[in-house]
C-alpha positions as CSV (number, residue, x, y, z in Angstrom):
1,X,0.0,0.0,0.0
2,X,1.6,3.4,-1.1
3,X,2.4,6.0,1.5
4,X,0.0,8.6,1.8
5,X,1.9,12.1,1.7
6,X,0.9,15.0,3.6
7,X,0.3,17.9,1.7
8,X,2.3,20.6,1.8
9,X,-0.5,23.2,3.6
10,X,-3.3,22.0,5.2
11,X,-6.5,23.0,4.2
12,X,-9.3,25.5,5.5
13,X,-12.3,23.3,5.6
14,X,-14.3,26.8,6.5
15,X,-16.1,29.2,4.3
16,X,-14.5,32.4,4.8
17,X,-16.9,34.6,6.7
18,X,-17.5,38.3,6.9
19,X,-14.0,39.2,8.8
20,X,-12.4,42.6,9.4
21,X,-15.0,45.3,7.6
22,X,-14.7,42.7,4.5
23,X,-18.4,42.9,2.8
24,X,-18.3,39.3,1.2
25,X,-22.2,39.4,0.3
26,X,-21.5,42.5,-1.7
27,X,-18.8,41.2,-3.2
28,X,-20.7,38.3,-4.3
29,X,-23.4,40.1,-5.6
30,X,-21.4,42.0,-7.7
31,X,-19.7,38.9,-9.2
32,X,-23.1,37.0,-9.7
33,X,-24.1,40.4,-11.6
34,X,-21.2,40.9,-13.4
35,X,-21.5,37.0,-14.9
36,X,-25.4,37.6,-15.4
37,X,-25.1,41.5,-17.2
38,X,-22.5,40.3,-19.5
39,X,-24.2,36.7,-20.3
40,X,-26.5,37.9,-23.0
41,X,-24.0,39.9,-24.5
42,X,-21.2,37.2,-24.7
43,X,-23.9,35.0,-26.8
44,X,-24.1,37.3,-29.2
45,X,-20.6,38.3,-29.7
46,X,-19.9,34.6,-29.8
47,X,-21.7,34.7,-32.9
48,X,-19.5,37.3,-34.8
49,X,-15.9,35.8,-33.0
50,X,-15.9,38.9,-31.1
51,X,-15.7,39.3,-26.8
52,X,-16.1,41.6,-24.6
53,X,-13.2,44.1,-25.6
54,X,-15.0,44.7,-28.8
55,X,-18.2,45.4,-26.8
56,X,-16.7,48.1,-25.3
57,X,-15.3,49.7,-28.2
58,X,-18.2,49.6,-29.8
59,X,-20.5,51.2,-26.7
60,X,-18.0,53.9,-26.0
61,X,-17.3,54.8,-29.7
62,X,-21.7,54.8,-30.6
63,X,-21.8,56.8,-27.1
64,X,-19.7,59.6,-29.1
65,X,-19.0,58.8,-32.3
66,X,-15.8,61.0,-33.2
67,X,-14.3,59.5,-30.1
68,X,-10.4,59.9,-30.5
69,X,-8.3,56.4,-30.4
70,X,-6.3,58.8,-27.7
71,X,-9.7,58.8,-25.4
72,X,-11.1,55.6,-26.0
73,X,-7.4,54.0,-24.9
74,X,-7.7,56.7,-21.7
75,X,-11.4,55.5,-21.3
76,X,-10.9,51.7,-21.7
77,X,-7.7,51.5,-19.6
78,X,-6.2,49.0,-21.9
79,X,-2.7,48.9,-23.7
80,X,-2.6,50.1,-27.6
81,X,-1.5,46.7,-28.5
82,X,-4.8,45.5,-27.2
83,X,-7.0,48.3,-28.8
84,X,-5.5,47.6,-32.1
85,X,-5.9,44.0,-32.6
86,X,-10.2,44.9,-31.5
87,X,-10.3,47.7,-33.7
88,X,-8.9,46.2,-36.5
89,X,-11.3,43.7,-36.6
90,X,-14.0,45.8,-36.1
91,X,-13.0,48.2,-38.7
92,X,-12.9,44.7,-41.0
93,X,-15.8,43.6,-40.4
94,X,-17.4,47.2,-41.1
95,X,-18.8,48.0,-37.6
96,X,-16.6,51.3,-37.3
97,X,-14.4,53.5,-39.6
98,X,-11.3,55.5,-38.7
99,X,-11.1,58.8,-39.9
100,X,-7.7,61.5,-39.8
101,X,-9.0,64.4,-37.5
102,X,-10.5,67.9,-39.0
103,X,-8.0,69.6,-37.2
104,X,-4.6,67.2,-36.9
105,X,-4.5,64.8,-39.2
106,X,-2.3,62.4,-37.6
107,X,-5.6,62.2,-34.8
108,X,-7.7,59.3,-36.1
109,X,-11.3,59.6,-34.9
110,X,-13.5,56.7,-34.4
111,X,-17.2,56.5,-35.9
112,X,-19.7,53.1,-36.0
113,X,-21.5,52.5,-38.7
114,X,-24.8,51.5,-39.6
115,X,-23.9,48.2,-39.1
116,X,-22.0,48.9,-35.5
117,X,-24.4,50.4,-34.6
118,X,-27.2,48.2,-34.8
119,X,-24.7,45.5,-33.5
120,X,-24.5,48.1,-30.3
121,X,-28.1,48.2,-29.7
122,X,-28.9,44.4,-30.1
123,X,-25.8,44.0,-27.0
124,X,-27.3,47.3,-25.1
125,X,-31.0,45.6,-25.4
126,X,-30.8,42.4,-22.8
127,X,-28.5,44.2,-21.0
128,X,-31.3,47.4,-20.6
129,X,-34.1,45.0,-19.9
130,X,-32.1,43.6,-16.9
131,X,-31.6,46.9,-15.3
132,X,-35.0,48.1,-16.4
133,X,-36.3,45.1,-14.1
134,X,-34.1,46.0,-11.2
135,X,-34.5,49.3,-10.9
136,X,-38.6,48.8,-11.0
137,X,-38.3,45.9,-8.4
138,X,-36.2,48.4,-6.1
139,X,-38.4,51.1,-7.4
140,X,-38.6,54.3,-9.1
141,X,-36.4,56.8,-6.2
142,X,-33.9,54.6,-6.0
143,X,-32.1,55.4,-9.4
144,X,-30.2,58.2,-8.5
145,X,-28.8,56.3,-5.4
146,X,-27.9,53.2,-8.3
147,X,-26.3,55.6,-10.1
148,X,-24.4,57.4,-7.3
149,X,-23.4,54.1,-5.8
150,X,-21.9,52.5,-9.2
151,X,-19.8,55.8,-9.8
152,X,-18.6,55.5,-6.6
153,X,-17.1,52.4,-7.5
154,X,-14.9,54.0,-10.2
155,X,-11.2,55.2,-9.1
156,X,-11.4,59.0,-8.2
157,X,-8.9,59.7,-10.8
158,X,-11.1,58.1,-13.7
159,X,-14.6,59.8,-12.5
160,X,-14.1,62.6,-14.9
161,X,-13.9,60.3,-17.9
162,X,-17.5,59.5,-16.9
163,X,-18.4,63.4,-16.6
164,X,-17.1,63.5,-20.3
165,X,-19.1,60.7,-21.4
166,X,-22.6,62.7,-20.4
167,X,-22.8,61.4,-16.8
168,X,-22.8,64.2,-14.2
169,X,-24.7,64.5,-11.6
């Protein structure tokens, strides 16, 4: 009969528990809405090869079509390297064009098409019904406190990026 080894740490055979001002339930809510908000979504792209990167381009550039590569990099936090694969394939596939700036051509501005944005609104749609449900199950005065609440969330540093995108409050 082999030797059974030890291992190397032993385990915690408890769940871990609301310790030290850790909200846990919060956390997991947001985790179980994250997965069920981007569900929907993900089918759909899944259809057209494309994930959730391209999503974002394409909300944040039908948002405000002109949008700068510049600002959508400062907007989505991401590396160019990573922009420029998604755009590329979404300026393929003809959901956005690229334009040289009015003022300095070397600026390329970003605009969807027809095509992007219909694709935009089919991803928006499932994902509006969902909020639509929860904000009338919480009810109607509770918006601005949804609203305030997921801003909050945002690093300070990045809240005016919001403002710029049409969301004061």
């Amino acid at each position: 009969m082999p030797d059974r080894q030890k291992p190397a740490a032993m385990p915690v055979r408890s769940p871990l528990a609301e310790e030290n001002g850790i909200d846990l339930s919060i956390i997991e809510l947001l985790f179980f809405a994250y997965r069920d908000f981007t569900s929907d979504p993900d089918q759909i792209l899944e259809a057209y090869g494309f994930g959730r990167a391209h999503h974002r381009v394409l909300h944040f550039v039908n948002r405000k079509p002109g949008l700068t590569v510049a600002e959508l990099l400062e907007v989505l936090q991401i590396t160019k390297q990573s922009l420029a694969r998604v755009l590329k394939q979404l300026i393929d596939t003809g959901h956005i064009v690229q334009l040289p700036g009015p003022r300095d051509r070397r600026q390329r501005e970003l605009y969807p098409t027809q095509k992007g944005r219909q694709l935009a609104l089919d991803l928006a749609r499932p994902q509006s019904r969902r909020i639509d449900a929860a904000l009338k199950a919480i009810g109607p005065d509770e918006r601005g406190a949804v609203e305030s609440f997921l801003k909050a969330m945002v690093n300070a540093e990045l809240r005016p990026q919001i403002d710029r995108l049409g969301h004061e409050q």
